[in-house]
N, C-alpha and C positions, 0 to 999 in steps of 0.2 A: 341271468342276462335277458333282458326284453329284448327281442327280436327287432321292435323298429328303430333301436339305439343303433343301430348300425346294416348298411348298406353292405349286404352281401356279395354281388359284384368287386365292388370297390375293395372288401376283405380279399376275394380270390385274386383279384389284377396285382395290388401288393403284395400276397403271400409268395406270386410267381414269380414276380420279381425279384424275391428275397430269397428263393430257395438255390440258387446257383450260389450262394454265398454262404448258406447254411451248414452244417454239420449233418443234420436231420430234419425231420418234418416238424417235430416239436418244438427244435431251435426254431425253424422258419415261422413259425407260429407267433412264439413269443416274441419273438426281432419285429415281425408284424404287428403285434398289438399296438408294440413299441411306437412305432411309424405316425400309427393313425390316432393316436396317444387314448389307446384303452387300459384301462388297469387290466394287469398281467395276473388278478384274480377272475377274471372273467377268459381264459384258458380253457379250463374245465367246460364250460356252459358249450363255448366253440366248437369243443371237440364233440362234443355230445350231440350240438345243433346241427353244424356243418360238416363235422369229418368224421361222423360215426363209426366208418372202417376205413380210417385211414387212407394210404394212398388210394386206393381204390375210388373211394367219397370224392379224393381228389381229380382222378379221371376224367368222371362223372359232371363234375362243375366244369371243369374245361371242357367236356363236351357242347354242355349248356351254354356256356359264355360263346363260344364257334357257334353255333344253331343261333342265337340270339342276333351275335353281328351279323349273318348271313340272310338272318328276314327280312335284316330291315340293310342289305346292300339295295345299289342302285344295279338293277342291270343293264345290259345292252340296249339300247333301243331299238333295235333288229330280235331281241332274244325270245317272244312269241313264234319268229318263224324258224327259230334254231330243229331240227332233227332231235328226234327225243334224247341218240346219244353222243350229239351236241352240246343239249342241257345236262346231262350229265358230265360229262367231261366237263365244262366248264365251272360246277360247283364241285368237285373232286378237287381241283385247282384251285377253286377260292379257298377248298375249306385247310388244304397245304399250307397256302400263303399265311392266312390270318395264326395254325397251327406254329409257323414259323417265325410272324411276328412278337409272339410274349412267350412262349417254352424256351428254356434252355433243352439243348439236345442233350448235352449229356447226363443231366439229373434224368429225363424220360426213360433215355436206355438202360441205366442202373435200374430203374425202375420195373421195368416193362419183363426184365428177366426176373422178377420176384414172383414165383410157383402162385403164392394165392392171386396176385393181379392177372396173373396169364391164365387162370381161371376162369376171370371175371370180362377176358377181354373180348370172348367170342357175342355176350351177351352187348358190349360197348358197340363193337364192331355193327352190330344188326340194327342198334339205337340211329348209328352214323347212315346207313344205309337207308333206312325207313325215312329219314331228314332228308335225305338228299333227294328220294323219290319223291317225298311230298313237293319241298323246292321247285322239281320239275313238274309239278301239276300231276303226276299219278293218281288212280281212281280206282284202280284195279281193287277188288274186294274178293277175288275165285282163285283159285290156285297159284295164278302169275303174280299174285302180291307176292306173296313168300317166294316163290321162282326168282325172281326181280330182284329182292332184296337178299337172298342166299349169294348169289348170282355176283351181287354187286358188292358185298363180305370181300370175296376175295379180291376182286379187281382192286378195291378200295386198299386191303391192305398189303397188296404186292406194290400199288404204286407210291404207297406212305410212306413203307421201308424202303423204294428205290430212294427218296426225294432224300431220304437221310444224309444220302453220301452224292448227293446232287449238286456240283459248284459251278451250276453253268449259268448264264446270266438268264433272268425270269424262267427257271426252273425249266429250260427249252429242252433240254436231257430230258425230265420227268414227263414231260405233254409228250412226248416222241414214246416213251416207255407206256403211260397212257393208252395213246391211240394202238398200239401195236394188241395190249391186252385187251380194248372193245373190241377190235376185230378179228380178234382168235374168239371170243365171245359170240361174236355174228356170224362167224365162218360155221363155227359147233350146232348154231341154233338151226341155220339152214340145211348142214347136212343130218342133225335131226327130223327135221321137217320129211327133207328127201327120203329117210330110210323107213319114213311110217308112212310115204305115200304107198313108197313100193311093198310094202308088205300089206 
């Protein structure tokens, strides 16, 4: 399979759409070829090119495809003078929404309790993290890179798994769950600060 015979976005948009109907990843594969009418001997080539490990690989490109929409959103016209954890907050929420626009929730969750992708998740987790910081214009290269992005792991995925079971209208539950966890984050950091002054 030649790689510029097909438009790799375009394969993952269809395959995700086709996997809430699927049996498996394979079925969804194949139903996909189907779709964008590739012969179902170029399978093989697919898996090798795009899904090397599986769901996993799959992750991975739905990460990239979220980072992708998210560079090229339009933001605020006020969003230069956003609070650093303004800008943050406010692409945690884009990157929900758009997560919510094309996944099926409940293939993810089958998913997500598979031992080797919950492996693999802490390493996604930090991917997301790093995108988001960059997003916000971060610069950091000394310690608080990594501080920053550890930091914002968890926030990230305590508010991912809130949004799961979120049926309130524009995710106004999740933003509220949100702000609640940046500012157990800023409350920590200050009475850090305080307890090395005093020492």
């Amino acid at each position: 399979m030649q790689k510029t015979k097909i438009d790799k976005t375009k394969f993952f948009m269809n395959l995700l759409e086709i996997i809430p109907h699927s049996m498996n990843l394979d079925d969804a594969i194949y139903k996909t070829l189907k779709k964008i009418k590739l012969n179902e001997s170029s399978f093989n080539d697919i898996k090798s090119n795009f899904l090397p490990n599986g769901t996993k690989s799959l992750m991975n490109e739905i990460n990239e495809i979220i980072d992708s929409k998210l560079r090229k959103l339009k933001k605020p016209n006020n969003f230069m003078k956003f609070r650093v954890n303004d800008k943050v907050k406010y692409f945690v929420i884009q990157r929900i929404k758009n997560f919510n626009d094309f996944i099926d929730k409940k293939f993810f969750l089958k998913e997500i309790l598979n031992p080797n992708l919950f492996i693999n998740s802490n390493k996604i987790l930090f991917n997301i993290a790093d995108e988001i910081w960059f997003l916000c214009g971060d610069k950091s290269t000394d310690f608080n890179y990594y501080t920053k992005r550890f930091i914002l792991m968890n926030v990230y995925a305590a508010t991912f798994s809130f949004s799961f079971f979120d049926k309130s209208e524009s995710l106004s539950k999740t933003k509220a769950f949100l702000d609640k966890q940046i500012k157990l984050v800023l409350t920590f950091g200050k009475i850090k600060q305080n307890i090395k002054k005093s020492m």
